[in-house]
C-alpha positions in Angstrom: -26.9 -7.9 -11.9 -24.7 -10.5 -10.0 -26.6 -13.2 -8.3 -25.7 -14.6 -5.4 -23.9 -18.0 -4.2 -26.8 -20.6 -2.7 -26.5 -20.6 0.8 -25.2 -23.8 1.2 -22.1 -22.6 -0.9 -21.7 -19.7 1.1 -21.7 -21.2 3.9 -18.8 -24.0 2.4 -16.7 -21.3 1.1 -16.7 -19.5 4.5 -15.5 -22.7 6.0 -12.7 -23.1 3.4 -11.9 -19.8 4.7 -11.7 -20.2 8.3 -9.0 -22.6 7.2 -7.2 -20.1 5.6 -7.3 -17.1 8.0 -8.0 -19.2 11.4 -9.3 -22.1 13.4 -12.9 -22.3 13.2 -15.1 -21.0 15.1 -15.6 -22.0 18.6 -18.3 -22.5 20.6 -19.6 -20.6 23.7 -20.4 -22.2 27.1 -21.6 -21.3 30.3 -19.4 -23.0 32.6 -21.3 -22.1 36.1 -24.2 -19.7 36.8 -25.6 -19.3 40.7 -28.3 -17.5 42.4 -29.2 -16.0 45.5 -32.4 -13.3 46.5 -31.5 -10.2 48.6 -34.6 -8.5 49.4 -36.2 -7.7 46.6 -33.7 -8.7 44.2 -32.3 -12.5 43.1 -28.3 -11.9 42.5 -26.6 -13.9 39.6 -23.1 -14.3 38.4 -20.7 -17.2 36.9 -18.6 -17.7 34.5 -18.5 -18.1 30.7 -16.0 -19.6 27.9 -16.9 -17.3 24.6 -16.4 -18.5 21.8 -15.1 -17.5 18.2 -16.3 -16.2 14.6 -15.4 -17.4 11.3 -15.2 -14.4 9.2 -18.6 -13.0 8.0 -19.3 -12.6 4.0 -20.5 -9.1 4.0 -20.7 -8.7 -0.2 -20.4 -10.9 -3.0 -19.6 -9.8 -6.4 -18.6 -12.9 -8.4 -15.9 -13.4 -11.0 -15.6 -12.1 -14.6 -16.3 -8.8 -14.4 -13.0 -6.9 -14.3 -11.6 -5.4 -17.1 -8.5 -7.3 -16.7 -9.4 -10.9 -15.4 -6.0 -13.2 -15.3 -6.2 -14.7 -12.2 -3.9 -11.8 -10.6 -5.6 -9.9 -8.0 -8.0 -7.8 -10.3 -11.3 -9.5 -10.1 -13.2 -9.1 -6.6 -15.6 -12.0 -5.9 -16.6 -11.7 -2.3 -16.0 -9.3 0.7 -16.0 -10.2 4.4 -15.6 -9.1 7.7 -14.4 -11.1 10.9 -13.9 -9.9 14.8 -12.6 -13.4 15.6 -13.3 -12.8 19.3 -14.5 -10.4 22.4 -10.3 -10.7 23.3 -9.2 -9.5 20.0 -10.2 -5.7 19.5 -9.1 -6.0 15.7 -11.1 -6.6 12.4 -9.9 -8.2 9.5 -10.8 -6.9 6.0 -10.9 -9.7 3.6 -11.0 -9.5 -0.2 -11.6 -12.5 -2.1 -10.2 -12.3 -5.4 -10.3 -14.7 -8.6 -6.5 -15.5 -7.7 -3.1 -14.1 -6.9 -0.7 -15.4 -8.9 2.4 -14.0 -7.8 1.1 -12.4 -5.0 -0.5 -9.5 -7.1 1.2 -6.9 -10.0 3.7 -5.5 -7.6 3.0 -1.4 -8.1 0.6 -1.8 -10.4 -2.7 -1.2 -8.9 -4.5 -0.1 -5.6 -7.2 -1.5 -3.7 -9.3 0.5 -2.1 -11.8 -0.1 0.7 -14.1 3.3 2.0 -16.1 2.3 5.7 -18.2 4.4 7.8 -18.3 3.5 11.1 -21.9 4.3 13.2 -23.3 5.9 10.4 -20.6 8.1 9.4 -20.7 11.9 10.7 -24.1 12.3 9.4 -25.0 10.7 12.7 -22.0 11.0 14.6 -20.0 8.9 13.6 -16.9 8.8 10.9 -15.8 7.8 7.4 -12.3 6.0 7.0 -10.6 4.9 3.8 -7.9 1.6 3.5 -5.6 1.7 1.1 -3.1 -1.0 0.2 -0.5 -2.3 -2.6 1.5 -5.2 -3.0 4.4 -3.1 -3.1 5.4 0.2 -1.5 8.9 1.7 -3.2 6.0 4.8 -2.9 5.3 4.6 0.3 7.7 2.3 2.3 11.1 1.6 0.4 12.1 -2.2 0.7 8.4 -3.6 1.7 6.8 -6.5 0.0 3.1 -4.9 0.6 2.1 -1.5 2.4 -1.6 -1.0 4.0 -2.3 2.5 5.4 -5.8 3.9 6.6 -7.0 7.3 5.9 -9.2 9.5 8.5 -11.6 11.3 6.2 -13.2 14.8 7.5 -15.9 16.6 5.6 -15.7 20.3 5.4 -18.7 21.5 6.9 -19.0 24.3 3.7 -18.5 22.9 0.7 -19.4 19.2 1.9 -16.2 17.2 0.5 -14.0 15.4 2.5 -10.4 15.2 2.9 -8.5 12.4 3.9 -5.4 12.3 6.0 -3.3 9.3 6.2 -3.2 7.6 9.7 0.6 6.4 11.0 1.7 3.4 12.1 0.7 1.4 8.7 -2.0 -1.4 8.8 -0.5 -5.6 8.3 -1.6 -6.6 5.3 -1.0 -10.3 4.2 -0.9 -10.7 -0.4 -2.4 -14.6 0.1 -1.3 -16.2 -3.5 -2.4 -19.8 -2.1 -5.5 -18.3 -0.9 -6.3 -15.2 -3.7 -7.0 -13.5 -0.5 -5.8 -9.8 0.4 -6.4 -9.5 4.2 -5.6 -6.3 6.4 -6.3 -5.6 9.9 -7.5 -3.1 11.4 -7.5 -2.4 15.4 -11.0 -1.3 16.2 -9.5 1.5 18.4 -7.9 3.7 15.2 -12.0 3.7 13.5 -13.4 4.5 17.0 -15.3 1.6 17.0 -16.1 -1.2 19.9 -18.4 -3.8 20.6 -21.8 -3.1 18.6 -20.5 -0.7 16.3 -21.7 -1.2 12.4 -19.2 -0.9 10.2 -21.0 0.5 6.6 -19.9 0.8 2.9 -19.2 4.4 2.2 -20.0 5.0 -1.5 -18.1 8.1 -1.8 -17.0 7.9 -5.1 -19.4 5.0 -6.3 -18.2 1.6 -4.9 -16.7 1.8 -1.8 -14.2 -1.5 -3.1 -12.3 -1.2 -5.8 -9.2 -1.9 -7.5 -7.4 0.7 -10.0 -4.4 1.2 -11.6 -1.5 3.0 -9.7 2.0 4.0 -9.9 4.3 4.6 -6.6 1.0 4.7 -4.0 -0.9 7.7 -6.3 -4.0 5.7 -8.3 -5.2 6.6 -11.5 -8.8 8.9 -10.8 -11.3 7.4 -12.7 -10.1 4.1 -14.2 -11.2 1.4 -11.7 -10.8 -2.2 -12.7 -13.3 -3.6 -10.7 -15.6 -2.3 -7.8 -18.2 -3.7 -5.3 -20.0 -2.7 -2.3 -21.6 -4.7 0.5 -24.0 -5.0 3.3 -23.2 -3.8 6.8 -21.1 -5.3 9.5 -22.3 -5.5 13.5 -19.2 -6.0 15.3 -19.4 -8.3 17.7 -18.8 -8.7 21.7 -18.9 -10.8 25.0 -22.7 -10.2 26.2 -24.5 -12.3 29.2 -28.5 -12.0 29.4 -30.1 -13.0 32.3 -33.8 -14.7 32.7 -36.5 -16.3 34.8 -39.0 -18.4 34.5 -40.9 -20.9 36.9 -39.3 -24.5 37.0 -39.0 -26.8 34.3 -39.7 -24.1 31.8 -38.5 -25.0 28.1 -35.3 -22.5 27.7 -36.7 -21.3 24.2 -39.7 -19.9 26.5 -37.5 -17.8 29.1 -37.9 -13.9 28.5 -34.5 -12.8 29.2 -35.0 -9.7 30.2 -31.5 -8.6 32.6 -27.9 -7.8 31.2 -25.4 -8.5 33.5 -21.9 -7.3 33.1 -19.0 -8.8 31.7 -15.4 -8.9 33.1 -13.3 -11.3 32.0 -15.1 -14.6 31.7 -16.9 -14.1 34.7 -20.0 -12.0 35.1 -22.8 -10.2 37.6 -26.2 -9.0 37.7 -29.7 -8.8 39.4 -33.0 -9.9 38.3 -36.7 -9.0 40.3 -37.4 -11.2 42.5 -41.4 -11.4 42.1 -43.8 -14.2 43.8 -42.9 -17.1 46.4 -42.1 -20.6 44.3 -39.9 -22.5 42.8 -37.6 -20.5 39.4 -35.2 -21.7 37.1 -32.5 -18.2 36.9 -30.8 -18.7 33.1 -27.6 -17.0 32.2 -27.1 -16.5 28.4 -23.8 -16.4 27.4 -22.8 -14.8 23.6 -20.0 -13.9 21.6 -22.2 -12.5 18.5 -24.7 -14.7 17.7 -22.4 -17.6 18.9 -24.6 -18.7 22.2 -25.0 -21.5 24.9 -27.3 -21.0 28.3 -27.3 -22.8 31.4 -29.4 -22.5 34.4 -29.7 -22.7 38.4 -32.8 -23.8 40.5 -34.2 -21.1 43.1 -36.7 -21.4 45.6 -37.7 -17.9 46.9 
């Protein structure tokens, strides 16, 4: 059984690779919040500044236990996830490998990577399947690297799925510096949004895994390495609102309105309740990325 990094590692090497894939996260602010009552109603709306998030490990899987561990793209150590921000309505797949030298064995092997997304179709949902090679003379004649997804339908008889390649291909980027293969996929092609999880589907054992291939077709039943991983909440622009009488330490406030979200500005109502003095909070999040900032009513 693989152990996993200390946290304090984990969180270093997710740093290292916000370097590699992005700027670092930034933070969210509240930039102004106001509040007025109308009858029996206080209205609040501002505007917010989300911020960003680094990519999120999902699995780790450590290095040494491929079959054919030489620093080439064979060995998975670590999975991760990242919906950079609430304006960006991709994800980016990430594997981290034990190197690339050479950017990967160009036709050589496959990596796979098997999602569902809301639970797959056993609760409405659906199951999707990402292929990708560093070369393509199977697929796409002349490419460096070729990413495709696959929709996956189960026959409602006999229980097995099929799976249909999707056009246009995915980007993929083969990261030799890095030992990173990263491939993005728009949110809207999985029928997924703000909210969604984003599962491992062990179809056929790990849902990641690398295997030998020739032209785009993999070997069935070889697999050089395989991991799976923990599940993926993708993240959006969300605004609670709260109340509480004044001076009241934030940590305290029961935010208990949602206010919508257009843009960077936003709207919403809170009860009004009793005569006296309120503090009306609007928090602002991008994920778990969050800042609040309040106004003083008297009503």
């Amino acid at each position: 059984m693989k152990t996993r990094a200390p946290a304090v590692l984990t969180a270093l090497a997710v740093t290292l690779l916000s370097a590699a894939i992005g700027n670092a996260a930034t933070g969210t602010t509240v930039d102004s919040v106001s509040a007025s009552r109308s009858g029996g109603s206080i209205n609040v709306s501002g505007t917010a500044t989300f911020g960003t998030q680094d990519a999120v490990e999902v699995g780790f899987d450590g290095t040494g236990d491929s079959t054919i561990s030489q620093g080439v793209g064979l060995d998975i150590e670590r999975m991760l996830i990242q919906r950079a921000s609430g304006a960006t309505n991709n994800l980016l797949f990430t594997l981290d490998l034990d190197g690339l030298q050479g950017g990967g064995i160009p036709e050589g092997f496959q990596y796979n990577w098997d999602i569902t997304v809301d639970g797959g179709s056993a609760e409405g949902g659906d199951e999707w399947s990402i292929k990708f090679m560093r070369s393509g003379q199977g697929v796409q004649v002349g490419t460096a690297a070729w990413a495709y997804l696959y929709r996956c339908v189960r026959d409602a008889t006999t229980g097995n799925f099929t799976c249909t390649r999707q056009a246009p291909a995915l980007a993929v980027t083969f990261d030799e510096a890095g030992g990173q293969v990263r491939v993005t996929v728009p949110l809207s092609r999985i029928g997924g949004a703000s909210g969604s999880t984003i599962g491992a589907w062990p179809r056929n054992g790990d849902p990641v895994w690398v295997r030998p291939s020739a032209s785009g077709a993999q070997t069935p039943g070889v697999t050089v390495d395989g991991a799976s991983h923990d599940d993926y909440i993708v993240p959006g622009n969300t605004v609670q609102l709260g109340i509480a009488p004044a001076g009241t330490a934030e940590q305290f406030v029961n935010y208990s309105g949602t206010a919508t979200v257009t843009g960077s500005s936003f709207a919403g109502t809170l009860p009004a309740g009793s005569s006296g003095t309120y503090d009306v909070w609007a928090r602002a999040c991008f994920g778990d990325n969050c800042a609040a900032q309040k106004t003083t009513i008297t009503i």
